[in-house]
Every structure is written in structure tokens, then in C-alpha cells.
C-alpha positions as a Python dict, from the first residue, in 0.01 Angstrom:
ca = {
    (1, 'X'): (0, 0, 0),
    (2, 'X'): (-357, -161, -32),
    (3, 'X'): (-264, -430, -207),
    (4, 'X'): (-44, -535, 1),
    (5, 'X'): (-241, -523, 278),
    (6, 'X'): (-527, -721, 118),
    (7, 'X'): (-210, -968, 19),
    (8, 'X'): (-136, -1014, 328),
    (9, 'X'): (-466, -1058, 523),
    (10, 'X'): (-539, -1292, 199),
    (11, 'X'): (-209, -1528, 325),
    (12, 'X'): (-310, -1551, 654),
    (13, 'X'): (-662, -1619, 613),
    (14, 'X'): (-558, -1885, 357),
    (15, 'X'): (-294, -2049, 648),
    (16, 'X'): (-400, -2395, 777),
    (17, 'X'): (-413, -2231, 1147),
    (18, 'X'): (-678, -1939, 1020),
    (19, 'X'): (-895, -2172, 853),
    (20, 'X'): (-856, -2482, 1118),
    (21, 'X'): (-914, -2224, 1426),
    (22, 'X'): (-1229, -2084, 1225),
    (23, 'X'): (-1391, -2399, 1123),
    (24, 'X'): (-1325, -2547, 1494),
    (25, 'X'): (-1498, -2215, 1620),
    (26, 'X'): (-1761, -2289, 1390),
    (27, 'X'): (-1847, -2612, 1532),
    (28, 'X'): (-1818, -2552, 1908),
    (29, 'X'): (-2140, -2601, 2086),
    (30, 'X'): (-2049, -2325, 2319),
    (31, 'X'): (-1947, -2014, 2032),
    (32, 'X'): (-2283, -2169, 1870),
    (33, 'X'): (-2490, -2069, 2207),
    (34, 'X'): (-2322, -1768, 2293),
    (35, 'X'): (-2282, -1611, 1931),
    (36, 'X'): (-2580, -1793, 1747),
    (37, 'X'): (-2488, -1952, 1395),
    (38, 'X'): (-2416, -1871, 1148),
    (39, 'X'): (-2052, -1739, 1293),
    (40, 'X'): (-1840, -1566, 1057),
    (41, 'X'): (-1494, -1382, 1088),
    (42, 'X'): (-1430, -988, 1026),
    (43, 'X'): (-1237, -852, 717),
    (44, 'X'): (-930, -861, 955),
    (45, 'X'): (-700, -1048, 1100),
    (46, 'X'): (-414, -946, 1382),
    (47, 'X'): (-72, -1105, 1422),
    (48, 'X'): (145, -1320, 1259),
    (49, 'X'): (268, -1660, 1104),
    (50, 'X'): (629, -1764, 1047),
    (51, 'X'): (697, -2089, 882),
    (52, 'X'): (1074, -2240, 824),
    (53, 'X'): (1055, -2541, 633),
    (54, 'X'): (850, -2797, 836),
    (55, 'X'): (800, -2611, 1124),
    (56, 'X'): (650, -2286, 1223),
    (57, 'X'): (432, -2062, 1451),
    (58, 'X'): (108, -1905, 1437),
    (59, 'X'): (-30, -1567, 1661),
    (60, 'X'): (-345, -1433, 1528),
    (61, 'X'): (-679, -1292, 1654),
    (62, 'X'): (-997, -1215, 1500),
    (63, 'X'): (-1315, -1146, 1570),
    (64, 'X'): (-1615, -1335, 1512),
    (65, 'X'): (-1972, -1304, 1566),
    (66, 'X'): (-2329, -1430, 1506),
    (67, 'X'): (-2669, -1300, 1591),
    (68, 'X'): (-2646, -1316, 1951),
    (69, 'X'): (-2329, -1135, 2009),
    (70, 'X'): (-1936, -1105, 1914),
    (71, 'X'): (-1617, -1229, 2054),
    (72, 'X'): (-1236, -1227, 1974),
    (73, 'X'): (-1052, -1581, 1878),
    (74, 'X'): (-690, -1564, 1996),
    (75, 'X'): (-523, -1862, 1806),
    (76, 'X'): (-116, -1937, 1914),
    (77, 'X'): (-7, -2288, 1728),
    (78, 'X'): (310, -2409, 1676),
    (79, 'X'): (408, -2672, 1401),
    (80, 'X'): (696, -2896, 1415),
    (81, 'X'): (868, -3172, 1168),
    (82, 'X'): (592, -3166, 887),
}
């Protein structure tokens, strides 16, 4: 059961909407001053993504945190026609 658990946090973290909501975190001048930097994400990762050829829908959360402090990113994106 483990392994798919890890396989399935793995896909997720590896979906364009994980790693586009993290880097944009990353970046934002106001996660930088409220968390400090460097901000990184926690083992897990709530929700889920459907795709159907080209389109699909993404519902996660995480949390993050830095130095300064910790917060939860709620990410909902939608994909459509490629």
C-alpha cells in the first residue's frame, strides 16, 4: 500500500499544476516576506487531478514554509483544448 501511495504523491507532484503553482509560490514577493526563502513544499500533497485528453482539472493543497513561518497553497486549475 506504500508504494502506491508514494506513486501517487510522485504523479501529482510531477503534474504541470504542482510544479507551476510551486515555482510561482516561490517567486512571489509576498510568500518570500511572510515565509522567508528558501520556501519548500511538505512530503504531501491533498486532492486531485483528472485529465481527459486535452483537457483536465486540478484540486490540490500543500503546505509550504520557510524560516519565518508556514502556510497552505490551495491550487484549483482547469485545462482546456491542449
Amino acid at each position: 500500500m506504500k508504494s502506491k501511495a508514494a506513486l501517487v504523491f510522485g504523479l501529482i507532484k510531477s503534474s504541470y499544476a504542482y510544479e507551476q503553482s510551486l515555482a510561482m509560490i516561490r517567486q512571489s514577493p509576498k510568500a518570500q516576506a511572510s515565509l522567508g526563502t528558501p520556501i519548500e513544499p511538505a512530503l504531501l500533497v491533498n486532492g486531485n487531478i483528472n485529465i481527459n485528453g486535452p483537457s483536465g482539472h486540478a484540486d490540490i493543497s500543500y503546505h509550504v514554509s520557510g524560516p519565518q513561518g508556514a502556510a497552505t497553497a490551495y491550487i484549483v486549475a482547469n485545462k482546456s483544448g491542449g
